[in-house]
C-alpha positions in Angstrom: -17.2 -23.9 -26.3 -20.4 -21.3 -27.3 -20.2 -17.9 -26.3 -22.3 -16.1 -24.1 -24.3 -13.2 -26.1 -22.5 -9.9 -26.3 -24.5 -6.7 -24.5 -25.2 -4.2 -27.6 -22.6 -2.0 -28.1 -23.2 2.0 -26.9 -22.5 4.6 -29.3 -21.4 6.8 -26.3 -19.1 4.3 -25.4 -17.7 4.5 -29.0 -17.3 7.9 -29.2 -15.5 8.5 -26.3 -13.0 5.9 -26.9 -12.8 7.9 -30.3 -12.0 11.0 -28.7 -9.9 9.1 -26.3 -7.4 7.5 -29.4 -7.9 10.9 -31.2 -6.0 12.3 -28.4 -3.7 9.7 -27.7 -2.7 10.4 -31.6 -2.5 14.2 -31.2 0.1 13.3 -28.0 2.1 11.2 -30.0 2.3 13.3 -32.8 3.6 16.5 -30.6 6.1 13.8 -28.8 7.7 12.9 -32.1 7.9 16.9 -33.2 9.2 17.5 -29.8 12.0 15.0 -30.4 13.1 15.5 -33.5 13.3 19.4 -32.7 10.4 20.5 -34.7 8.5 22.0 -31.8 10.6 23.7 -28.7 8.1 21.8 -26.2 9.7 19.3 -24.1 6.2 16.8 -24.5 8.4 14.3 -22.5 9.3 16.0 -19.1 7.1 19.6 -19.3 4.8 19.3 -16.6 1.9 20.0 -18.3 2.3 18.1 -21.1 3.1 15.3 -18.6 -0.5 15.9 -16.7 -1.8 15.9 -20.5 -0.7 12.3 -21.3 -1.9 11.2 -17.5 -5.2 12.7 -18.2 -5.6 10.7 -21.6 -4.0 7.0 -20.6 -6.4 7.3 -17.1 -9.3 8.1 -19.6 -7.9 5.6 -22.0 -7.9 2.8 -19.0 -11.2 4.1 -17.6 -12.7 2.9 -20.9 -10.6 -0.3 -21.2 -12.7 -1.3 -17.8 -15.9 0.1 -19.0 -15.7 -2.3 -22.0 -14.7 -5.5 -19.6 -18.5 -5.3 -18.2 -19.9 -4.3 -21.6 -18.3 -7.6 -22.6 -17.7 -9.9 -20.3 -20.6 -8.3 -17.1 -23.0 -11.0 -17.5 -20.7 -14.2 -18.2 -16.8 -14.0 -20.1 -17.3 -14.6 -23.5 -14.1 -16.8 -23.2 -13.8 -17.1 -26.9 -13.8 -13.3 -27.8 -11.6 -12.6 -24.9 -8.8 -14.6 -25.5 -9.1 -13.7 -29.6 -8.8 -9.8 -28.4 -6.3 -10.9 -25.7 -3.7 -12.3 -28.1 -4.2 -9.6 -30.8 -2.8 -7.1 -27.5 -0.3 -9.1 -26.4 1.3 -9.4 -29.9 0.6 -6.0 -30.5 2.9 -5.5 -27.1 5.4 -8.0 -28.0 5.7 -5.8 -31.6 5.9 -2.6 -30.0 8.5 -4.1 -27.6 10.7 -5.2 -30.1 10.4 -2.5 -32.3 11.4 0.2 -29.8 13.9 -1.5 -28.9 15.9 -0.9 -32.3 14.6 2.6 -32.6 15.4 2.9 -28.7 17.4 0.3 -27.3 17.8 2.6 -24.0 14.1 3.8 -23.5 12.4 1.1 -25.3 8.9 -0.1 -24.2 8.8 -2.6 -22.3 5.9 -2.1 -19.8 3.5 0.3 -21.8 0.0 0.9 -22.9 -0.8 -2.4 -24.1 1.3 -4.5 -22.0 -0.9 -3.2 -19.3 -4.0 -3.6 -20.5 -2.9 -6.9 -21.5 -2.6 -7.9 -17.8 -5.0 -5.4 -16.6 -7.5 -7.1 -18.9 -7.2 -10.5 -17.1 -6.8 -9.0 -13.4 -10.2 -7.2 -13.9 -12.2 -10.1 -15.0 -11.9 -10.9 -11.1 -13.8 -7.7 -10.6 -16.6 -7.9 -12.4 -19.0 -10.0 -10.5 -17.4 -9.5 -7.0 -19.3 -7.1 -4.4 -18.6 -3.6 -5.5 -17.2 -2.5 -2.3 -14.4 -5.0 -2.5 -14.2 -3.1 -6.2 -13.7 0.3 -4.5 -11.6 -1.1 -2.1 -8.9 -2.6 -4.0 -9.0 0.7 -6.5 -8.3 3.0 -3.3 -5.5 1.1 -2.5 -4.1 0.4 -5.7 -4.5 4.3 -6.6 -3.3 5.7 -3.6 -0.1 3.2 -2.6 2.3 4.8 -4.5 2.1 8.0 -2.9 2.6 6.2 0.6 5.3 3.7 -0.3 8.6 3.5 -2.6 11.3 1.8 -2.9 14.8 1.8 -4.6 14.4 -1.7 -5.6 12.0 -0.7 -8.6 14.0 1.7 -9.7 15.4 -1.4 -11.5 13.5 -2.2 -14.7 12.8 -5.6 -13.7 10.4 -4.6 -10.7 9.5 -1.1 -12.4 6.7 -2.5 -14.3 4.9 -2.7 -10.3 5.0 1.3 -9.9 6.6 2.0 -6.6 9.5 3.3 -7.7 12.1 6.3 -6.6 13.4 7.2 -9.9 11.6 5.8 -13.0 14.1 3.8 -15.3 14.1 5.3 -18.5 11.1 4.4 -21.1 9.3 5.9 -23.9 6.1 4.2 -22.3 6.0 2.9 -19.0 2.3 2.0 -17.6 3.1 0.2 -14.3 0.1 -1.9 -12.2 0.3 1.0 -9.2 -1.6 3.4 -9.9 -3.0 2.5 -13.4 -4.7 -0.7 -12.9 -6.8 1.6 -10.5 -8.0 3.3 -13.5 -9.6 0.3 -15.1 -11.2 -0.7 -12.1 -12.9 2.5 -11.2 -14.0 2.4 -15.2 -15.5 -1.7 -14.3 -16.9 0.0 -10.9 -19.0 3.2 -12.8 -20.4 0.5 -15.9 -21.6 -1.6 -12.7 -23.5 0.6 -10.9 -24.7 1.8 -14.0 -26.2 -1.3 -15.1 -27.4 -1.9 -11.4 -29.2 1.4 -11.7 -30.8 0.1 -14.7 -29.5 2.6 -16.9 -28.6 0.7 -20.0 -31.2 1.7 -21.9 -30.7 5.5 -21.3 -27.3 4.8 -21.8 -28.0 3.2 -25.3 -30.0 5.8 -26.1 -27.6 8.3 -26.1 -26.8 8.2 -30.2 -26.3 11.7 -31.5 -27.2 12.4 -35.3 -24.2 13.1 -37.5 -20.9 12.3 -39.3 -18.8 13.4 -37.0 -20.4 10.8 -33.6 -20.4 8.7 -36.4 -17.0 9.1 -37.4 -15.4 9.2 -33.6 -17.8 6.0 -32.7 -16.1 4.1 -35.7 -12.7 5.1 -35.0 -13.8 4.1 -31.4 -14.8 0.5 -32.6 -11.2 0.8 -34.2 -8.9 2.3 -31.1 -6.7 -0.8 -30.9 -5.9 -1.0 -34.4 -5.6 2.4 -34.5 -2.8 2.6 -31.5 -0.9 -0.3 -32.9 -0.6 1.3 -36.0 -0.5 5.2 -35.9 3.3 5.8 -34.3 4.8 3.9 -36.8 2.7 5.6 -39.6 3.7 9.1 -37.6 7.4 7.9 -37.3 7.3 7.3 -41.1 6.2 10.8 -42.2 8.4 12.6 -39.1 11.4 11.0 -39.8 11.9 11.3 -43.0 10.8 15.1 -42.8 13.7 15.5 -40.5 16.2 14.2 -41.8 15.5 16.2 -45.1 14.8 20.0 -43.2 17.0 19.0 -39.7 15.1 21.2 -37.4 17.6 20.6 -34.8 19.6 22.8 -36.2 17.1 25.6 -36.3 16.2 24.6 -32.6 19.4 24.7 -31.2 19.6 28.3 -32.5 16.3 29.1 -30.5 17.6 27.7 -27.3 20.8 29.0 -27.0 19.2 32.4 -27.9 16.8 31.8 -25.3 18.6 30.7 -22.6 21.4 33.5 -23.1 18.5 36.5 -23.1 17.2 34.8 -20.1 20.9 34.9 -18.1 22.1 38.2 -19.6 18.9 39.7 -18.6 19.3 38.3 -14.9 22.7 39.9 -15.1 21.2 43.2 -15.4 21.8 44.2 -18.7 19.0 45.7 -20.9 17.1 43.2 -23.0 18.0 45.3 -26.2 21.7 45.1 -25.3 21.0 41.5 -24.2 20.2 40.6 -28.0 23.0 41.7 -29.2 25.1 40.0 -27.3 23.3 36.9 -27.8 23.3 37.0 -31.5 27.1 37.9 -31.5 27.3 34.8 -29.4 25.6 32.7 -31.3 27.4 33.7 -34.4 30.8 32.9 -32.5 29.6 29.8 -31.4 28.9 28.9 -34.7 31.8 29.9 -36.3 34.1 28.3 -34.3 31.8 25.1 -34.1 31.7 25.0 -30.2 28.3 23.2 -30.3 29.6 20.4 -28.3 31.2 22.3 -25.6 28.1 24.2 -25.4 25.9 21.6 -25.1 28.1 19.2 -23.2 29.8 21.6 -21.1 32.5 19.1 -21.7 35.2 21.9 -22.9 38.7 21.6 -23.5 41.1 23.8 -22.6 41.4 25.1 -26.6 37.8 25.9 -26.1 37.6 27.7 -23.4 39.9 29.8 -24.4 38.1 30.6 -27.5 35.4 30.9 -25.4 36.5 33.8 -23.4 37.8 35.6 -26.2 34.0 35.7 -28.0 32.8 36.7 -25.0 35.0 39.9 -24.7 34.4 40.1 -28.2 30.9 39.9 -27.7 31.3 42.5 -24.5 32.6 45.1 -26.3 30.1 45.0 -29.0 27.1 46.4 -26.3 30.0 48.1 -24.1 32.2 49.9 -27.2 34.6 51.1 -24.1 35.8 48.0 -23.3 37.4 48.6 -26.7 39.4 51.8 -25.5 42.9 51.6 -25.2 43.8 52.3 -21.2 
């Protein structure tokens, strides 16, 4: 079986796939502070760190499509695809099972690369059909989800589809509604590109440098680069945690944070308001009520303790609450 002859690659192709895996890094590297306290951002559920990682996988998948016609536009090179198609799905299978030591109840089992996976073979069906069946088919695929749900993929086993109420819980979930849309408006813009007869502008574009040069090799390298970088991140994070436990130092933060904020809304003055935290903080500490804290699970020993820190704590900013009646 001979292959068809590949389309030269484009350096701006390249180099935005770099930036594209450079950011996907930077995201992951923030998640992992984020969850092992380093960094008081919530990457996970903070809106806009949320709209961050949206804004890098649609990018990410935009790409993943352009690449399809790059490759595969004027004939699929059957031999290359399937070599790059295994080398994902492995990649998937290994992220798949990995997670799902490290987190057997958010493990990965529909992410990044499982989708491209599939959305790799679905798009080949786009790439020589008319293009308004393309745009079709991404409207509908893009927009569906914010027309129809159902409880039924709420359940992991359908979530992979996208239509669900509640997401089941996943470090990486990239389901077919809305994303695959992203891959085909990326195989729809490289068609009407080449249709234009653009290619050669397109090719031109090569800007002088290290540093195009640098982002278009790491662009060449994006898959490698995403199998390999959390585990190399997790490696360095991990280990740093255990040894420094910024948790601990965290935890402090919040609870001083989120006391200010409700003694403030009380009405008390935010210069009386930290010292009443800090008195809190010390009497949580003392009397190791983390877990009822935290929790709010508290037993009846605890509360009481409770209550006494906070008249304790009381009489510190208000010293006549100390006076004898």
């Amino acid at each position: 079986m001979s292959d068809l002859a590949p389309r030269p690659r484009f350096a701006i192709v390249d180099i935005a796939r770099g930036v594209a895996i450079i950011a996907m890094v930077a995201y992951h590297l923030c998640w992992d502070l984020s969850y092992f306290r380093f960094i008081a951002a919530d990457v996970g559920y903070d809106p806009a760190w949320v709209l961050l990682a949206r804004s890098i996988l649609a990018v990410f998948l935009f790409l993943a499509g352009v690449s399809l016609v790059l490759g595969h536009g004027s004939g699929i090179r059957w031999r290359s695809f399937l070599r790059r198609w295994i080398f994902v799905l492995l990649g998937a299978l290994a992220i798949s099972v990995a997670t799902s030591f490290a987190f057997p109840q958010s493990f990965v089992y529909f992410g990044v690369l499982h989708a491209i996976a599939l959305f790799s073979l679905t798009g080949l069906a786009f790439l020589r059909t008319p293009p308004w069946l393309a745009i079709t088919v991404a409207a509908v695929v893009i927009a569906l989800p914010f027309f129809y749900s159902d409880p039924l993929f709420n359940e992991k086993a359908w979530s992979w589809l996208g239509f669900w109420q509640v997401p089941p819980p996943a470090n990486d979930l990239v389901p077919v509604f809305p994303w695959f849309g992203a891959v085909l408006l990326g195989i729809i813009a490289m068609r009407l590109v080449l249709a234009a007869g653009w290619s050669n502008r397109l090719a031109a574009i090569a800007p002088p440098g290290r540093l195009p040069r640098l982002l278009a090799f790491l662009g060449r390298w994006s898959l490698l680069i995403y199998l390999v970088h959390q585990p190399i991140l997790l490696g360095l994070v991990y280990p740093a945690a255990a040894l420094l436990q910024p948790q601990v130092a965290m935890r402090d933060v919040t609870f001083l944070r989120s006391c200010q904020s409700t003694c403030e809304a009380g009405g008390t003055p935010a210069d009386m308001c930290v010292t009443y935290c800090q008195c809190g903080l010390a009497g949580v500490t003392t009397n190791n009520l983390w877990n009822a804290v935290e929790t709010g699970m508290v037993t009846a020993a605890e509360q009481a303790l409770l209550d006494a820190q906070n008249r304790q704590c009381s009489a510190v900013i208000y010293p006549e609450l100390n006076a004898s009646p």
